[in-house]
NUPA-163982 format. One record per residue (C-alpha): residue number from 1; x, y, z. Coordinates in pm, whole numbers. Each point is the difference from the previous one (the first is absolute). Layout:
# NUPA-163982
<site nr="NUM" c1="X" c2="Y" c3="Z"/>
...
//
This chain:
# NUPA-163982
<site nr="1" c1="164" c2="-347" c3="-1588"/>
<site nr="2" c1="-131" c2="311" c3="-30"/>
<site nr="3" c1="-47" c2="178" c3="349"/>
<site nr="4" c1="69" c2="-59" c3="333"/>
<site nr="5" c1="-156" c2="38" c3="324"/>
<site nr="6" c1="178" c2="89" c3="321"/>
<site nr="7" c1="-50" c2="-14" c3="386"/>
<site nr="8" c1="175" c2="257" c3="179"/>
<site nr="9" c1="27" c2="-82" c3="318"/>
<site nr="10" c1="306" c2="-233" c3="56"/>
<site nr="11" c1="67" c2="-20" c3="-343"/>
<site nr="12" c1="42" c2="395" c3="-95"/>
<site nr="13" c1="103" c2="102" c3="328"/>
<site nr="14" c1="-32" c2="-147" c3="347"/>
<site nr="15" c1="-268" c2="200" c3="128"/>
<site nr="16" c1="-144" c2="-300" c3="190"/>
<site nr="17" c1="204" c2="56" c3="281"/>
<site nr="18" c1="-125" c2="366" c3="23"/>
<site nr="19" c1="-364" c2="-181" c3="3"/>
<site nr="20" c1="40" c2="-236" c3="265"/>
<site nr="21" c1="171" c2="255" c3="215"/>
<site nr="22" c1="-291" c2="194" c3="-55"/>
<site nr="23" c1="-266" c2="-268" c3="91"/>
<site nr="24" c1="221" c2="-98" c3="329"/>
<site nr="25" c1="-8" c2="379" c3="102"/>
<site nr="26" c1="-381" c2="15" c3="-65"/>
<site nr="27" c1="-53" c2="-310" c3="186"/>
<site nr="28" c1="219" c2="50" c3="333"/>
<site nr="29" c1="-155" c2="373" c3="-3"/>
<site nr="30" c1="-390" c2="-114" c3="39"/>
<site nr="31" c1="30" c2="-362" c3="70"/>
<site nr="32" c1="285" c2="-52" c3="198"/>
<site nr="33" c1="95" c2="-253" c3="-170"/>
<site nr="34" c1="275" c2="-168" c3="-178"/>
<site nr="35" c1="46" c2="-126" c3="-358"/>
<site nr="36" c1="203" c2="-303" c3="-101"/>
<site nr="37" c1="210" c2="-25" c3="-333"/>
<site nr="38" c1="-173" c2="-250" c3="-100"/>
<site nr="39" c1="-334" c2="240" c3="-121"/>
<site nr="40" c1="265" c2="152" c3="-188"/>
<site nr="41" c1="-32" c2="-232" c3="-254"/>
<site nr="42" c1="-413" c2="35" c3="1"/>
<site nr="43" c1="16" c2="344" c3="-57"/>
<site nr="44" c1="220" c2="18" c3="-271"/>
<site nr="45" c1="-156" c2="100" c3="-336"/>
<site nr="46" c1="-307" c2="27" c3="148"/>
<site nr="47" c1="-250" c2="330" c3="29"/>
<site nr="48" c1="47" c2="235" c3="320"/>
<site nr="49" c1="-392" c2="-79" c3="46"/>
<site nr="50" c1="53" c2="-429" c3="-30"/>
<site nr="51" c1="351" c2="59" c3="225"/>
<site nr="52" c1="-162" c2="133" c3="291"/>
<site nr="53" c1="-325" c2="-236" c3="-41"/>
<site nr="54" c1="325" c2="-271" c3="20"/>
<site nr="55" c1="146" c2="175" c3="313"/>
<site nr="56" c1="-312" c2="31" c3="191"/>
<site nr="57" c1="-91" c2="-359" c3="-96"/>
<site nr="58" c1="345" c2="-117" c3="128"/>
<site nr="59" c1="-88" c2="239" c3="384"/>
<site nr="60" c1="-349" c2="-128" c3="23"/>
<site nr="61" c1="-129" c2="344" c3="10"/>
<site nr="62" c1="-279" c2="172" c3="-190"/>
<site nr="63" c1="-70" c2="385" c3="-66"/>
<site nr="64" c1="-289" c2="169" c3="-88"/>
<site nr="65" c1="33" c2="124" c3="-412"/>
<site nr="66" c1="42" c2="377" c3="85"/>
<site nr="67" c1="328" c2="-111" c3="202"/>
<site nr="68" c1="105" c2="-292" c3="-249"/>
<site nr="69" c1="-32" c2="309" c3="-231"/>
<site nr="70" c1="248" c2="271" c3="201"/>
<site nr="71" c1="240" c2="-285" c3="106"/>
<site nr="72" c1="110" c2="-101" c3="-360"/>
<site nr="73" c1="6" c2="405" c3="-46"/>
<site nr="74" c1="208" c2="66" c3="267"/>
<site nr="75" c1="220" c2="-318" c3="-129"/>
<site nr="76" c1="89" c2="168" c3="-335"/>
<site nr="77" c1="39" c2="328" c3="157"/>
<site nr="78" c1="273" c2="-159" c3="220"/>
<site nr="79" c1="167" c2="-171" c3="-327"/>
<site nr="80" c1="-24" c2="300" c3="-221"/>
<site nr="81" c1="177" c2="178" c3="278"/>
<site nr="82" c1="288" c2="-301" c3="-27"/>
<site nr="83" c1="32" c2="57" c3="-371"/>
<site nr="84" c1="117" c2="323" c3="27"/>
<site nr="85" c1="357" c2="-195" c3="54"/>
<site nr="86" c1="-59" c2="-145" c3="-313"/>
<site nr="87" c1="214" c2="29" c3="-295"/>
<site nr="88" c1="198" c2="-156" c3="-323"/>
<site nr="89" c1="232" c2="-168" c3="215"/>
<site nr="90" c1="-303" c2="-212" c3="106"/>
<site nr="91" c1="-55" c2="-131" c3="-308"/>
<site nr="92" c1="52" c2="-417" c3="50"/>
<site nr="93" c1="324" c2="-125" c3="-161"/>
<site nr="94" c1="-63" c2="-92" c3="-364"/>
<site nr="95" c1="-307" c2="200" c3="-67"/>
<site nr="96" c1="119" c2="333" c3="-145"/>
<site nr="97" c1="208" c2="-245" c3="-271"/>
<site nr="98" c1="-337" c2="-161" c3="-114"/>
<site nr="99" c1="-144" c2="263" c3="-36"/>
<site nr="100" c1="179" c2="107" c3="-258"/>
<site nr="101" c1="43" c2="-298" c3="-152"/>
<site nr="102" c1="-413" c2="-68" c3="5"/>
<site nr="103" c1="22" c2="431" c3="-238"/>
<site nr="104" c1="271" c2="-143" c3="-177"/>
<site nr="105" c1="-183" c2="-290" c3="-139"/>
<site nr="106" c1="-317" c2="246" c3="-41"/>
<site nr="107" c1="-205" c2="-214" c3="333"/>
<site nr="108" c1="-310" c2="191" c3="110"/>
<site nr="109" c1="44" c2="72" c3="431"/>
<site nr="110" c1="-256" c2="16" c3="194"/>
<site nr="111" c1="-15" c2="-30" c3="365"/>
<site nr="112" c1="-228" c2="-245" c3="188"/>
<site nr="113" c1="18" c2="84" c3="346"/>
<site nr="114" c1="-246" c2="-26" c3="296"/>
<site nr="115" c1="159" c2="319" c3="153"/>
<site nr="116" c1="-229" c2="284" c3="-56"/>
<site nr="117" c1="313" c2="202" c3="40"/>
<site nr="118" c1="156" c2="-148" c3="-345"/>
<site nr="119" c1="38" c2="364" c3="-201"/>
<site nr="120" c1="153" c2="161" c3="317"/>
<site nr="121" c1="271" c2="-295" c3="61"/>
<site nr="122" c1="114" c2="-5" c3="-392"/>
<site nr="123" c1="47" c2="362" c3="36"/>
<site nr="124" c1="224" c2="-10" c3="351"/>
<site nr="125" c1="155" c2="-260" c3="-244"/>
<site nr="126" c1="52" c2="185" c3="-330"/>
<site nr="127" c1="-128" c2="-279" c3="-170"/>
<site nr="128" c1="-346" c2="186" c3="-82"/>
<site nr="129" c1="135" c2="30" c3="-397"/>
<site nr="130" c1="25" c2="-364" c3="-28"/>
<site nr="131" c1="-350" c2="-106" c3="24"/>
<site nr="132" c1="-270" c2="31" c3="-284"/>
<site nr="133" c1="-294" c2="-57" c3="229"/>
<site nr="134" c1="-87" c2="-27" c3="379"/>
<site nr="135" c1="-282" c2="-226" c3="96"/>
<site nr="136" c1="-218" c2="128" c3="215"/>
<site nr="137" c1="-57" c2="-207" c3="313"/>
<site nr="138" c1="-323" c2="196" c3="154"/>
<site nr="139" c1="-173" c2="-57" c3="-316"/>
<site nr="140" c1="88" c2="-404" c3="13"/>
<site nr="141" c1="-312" c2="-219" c3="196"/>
<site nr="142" c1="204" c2="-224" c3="182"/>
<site nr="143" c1="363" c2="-35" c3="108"/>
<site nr="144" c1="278" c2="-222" c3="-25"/>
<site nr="145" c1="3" c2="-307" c3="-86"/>
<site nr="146" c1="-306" c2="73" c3="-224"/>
<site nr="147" c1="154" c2="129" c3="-338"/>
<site nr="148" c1="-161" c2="280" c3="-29"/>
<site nr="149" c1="283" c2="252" c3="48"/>
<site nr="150" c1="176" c2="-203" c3="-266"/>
<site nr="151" c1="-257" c2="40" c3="-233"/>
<site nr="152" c1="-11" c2="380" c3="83"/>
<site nr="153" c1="321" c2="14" c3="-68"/>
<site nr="154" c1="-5" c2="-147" c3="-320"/>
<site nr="155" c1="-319" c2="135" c3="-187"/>
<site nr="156" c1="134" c2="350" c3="90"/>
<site nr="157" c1="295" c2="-88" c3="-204"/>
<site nr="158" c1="-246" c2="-76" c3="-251"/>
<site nr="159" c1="184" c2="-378" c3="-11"/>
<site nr="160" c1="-138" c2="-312" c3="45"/>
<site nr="161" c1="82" c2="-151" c3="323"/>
<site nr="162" c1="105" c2="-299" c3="-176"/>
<site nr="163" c1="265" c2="163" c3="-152"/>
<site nr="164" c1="165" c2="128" c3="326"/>
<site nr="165" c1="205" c2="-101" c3="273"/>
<site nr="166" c1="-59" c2="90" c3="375"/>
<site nr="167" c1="219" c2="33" c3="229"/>
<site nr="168" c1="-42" c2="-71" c3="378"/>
<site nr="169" c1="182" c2="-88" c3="323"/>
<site nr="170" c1="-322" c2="-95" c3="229"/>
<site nr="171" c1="-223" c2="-335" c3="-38"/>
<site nr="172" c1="-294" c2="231" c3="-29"/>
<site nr="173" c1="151" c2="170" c3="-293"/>
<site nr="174" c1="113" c2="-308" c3="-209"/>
<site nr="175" c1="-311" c2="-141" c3="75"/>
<site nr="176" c1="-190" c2="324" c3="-161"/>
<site nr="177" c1="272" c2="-31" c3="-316"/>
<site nr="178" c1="-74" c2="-365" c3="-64"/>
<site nr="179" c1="-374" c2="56" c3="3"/>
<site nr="180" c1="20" c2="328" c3="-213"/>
<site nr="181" c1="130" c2="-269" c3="-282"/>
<site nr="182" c1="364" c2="193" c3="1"/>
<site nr="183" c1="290" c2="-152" c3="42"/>
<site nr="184" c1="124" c2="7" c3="367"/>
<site nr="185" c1="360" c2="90" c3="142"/>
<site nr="186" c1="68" c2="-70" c3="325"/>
<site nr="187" c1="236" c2="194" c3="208"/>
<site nr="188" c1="96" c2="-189" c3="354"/>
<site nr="189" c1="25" c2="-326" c3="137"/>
<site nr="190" c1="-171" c2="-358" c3="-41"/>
<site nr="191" c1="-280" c2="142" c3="111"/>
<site nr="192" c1="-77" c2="145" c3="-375"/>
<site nr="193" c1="48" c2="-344" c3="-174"/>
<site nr="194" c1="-345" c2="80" c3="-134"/>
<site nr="195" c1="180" c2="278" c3="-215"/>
<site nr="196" c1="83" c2="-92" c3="-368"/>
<site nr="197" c1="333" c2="78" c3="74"/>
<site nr="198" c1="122" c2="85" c3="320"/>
<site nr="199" c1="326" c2="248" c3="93"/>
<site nr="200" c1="141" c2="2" c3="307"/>
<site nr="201" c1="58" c2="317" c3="-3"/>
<site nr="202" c1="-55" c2="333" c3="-179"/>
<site nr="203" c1="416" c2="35" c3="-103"/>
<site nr="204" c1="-104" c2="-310" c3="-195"/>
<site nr="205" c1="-245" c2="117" c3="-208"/>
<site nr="206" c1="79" c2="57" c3="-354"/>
<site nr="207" c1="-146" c2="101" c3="-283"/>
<site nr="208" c1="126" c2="-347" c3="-253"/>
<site nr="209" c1="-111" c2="-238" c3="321"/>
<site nr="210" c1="-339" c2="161" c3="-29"/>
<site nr="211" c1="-37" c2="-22" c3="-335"/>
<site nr="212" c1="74" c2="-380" c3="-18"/>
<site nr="213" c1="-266" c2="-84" c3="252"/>
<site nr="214" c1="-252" c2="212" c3="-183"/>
<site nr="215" c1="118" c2="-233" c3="-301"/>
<site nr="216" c1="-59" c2="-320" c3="258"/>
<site nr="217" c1="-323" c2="80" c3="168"/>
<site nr="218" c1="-204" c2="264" c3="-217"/>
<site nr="219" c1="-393" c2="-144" c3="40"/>
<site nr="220" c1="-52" c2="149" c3="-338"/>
//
């Protein structure tokens, strides 16, 4: 095990609550409309562009490009402006000590997020120092649960992604892991059984758990 890849949302921090909020304000402001929880799930992990393709899907309406375009602009305008709250004390239970565990065993980082917004959150987070390499998701062709984020996130760590393990807490994501060739972890409920390993939750994450599925399920 060489490096490994992280998601941030829900597994870093739980900004997806600050993205759904977003979307619901969005969609009540020039729809007047209401979203149910259950499209949380389908946006998680996903691109802002694929989440409101979802959303609009899920109204039945359809918008010219030029206002698809300033509707997912005014949606991460309205969830930068939440982040501002953001801080180390939102830093999911669990993370901060893998971390350091992941240096201490000399584990490349990188992060493997959908959220354009990835260098901004780390640094609300002071976890910037942590990570070797940020993959770039508007230079990625296509979204969760295509792998290519994954990949990204490996090859800029100049590290196989066969010799990695990604880390997820949305079907989307584990789906993208699995088909990167890494080694999935799973952060939720039964509905990540298609993880390697699955955790319910991030306080139960550790660095020797890891380790042993790498040894279990490496596709190498």
């Amino acid at each position: 095990m060489k490096g490994v890849l992280f998601d941030l949302d829900g597994v870093i921090a739980d900004t997806a609550v600050y993205h759904f909020a977003a979307w619901r304000h969005l969609v009540k402001k020039h729809f007047n409309a209401e979203l149910p929880d259950k499209l949380e799930e389908k946006t998680k992990g996903v691109s802002r562009e694929d989440s409101l393709h979802i959303i609009l899907d899920f109204l039945g309406i359809q918008v010219p490009q030029e206002k698809f375009t300033a509707l997912a602009a005014e949606k991460n305008q309205a969830y930068v402006k939440a982040l501002d709250a953001l801080s180390e004390k939102d830093i999911l239970p669990g993370i901060k000590d893998l971390l350091d565990d992941f240096k201490k065993h000399n584990i490349k980082i990188s992060l493997a997020s959908a959220s354009k917004n990835g260098p901004l959150i780390l640094e609300k987070l002071g976890l910037t120092d942590y990570f070797d390499a940020i993959a770039d998701p508007a230079k990625v062709t296509a979204g969760k649960p295509a792998p290519d984020i994954f990949l990204a996130a490996a090859f800029a760590l100049n590290i196989s992604p066969y010799d990695c393990v990604g880390i997820e807490d949305s079907v989307a994501g584990v789906k993208a892991i699995n088909s990167a060739g890494s080694v999935s972890i799973g952060v939720g409920g039964d509905e990540l059984n298609h993880a390697d390993k699955r955790f319910n939750s991030t306080a139960d994450l550790n660095y020797q758990d890891i380790l042993e599925a790498w040894k279990a399920y490496n596709h190498n």
